[in-house]
C-alpha positions in Angstrom: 3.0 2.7 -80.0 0.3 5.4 -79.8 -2.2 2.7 -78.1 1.1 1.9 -75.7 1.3 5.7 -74.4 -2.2 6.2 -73.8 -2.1 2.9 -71.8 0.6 4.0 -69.4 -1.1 7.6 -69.5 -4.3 6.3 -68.0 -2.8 3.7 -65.9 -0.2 6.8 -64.4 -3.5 8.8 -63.9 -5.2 6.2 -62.2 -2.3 5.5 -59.8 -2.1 9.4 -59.0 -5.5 8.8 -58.3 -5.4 5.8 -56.2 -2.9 7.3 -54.5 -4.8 10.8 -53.5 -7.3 8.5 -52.2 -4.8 7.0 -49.7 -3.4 10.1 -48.6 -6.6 11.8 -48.0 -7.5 8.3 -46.1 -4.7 8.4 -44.2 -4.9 12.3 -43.1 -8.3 11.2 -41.9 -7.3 8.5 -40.0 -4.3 10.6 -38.5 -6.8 13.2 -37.5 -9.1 11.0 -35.8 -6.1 9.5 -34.1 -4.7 13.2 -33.2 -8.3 14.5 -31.7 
């Protein structure tokens, strides 16, 4: 059970992550788009 909450722990973090990423990418791209 412990192992099974640290899994979906990490895998959350990883998907905040991933999804910073593609937020940040996506700013980007709608800046270059913008200017």
């Amino acid at each position: 059970n412990l192992i099974d909450l640290a899994g979906s722990e990490s895998s959350k973090t990883e998907t905040t992550g991933l999804r910073r990423k593609e937020g940040s990418y996506i700013n980007k791209s709608l800046l270059t788009l913008g200017t």
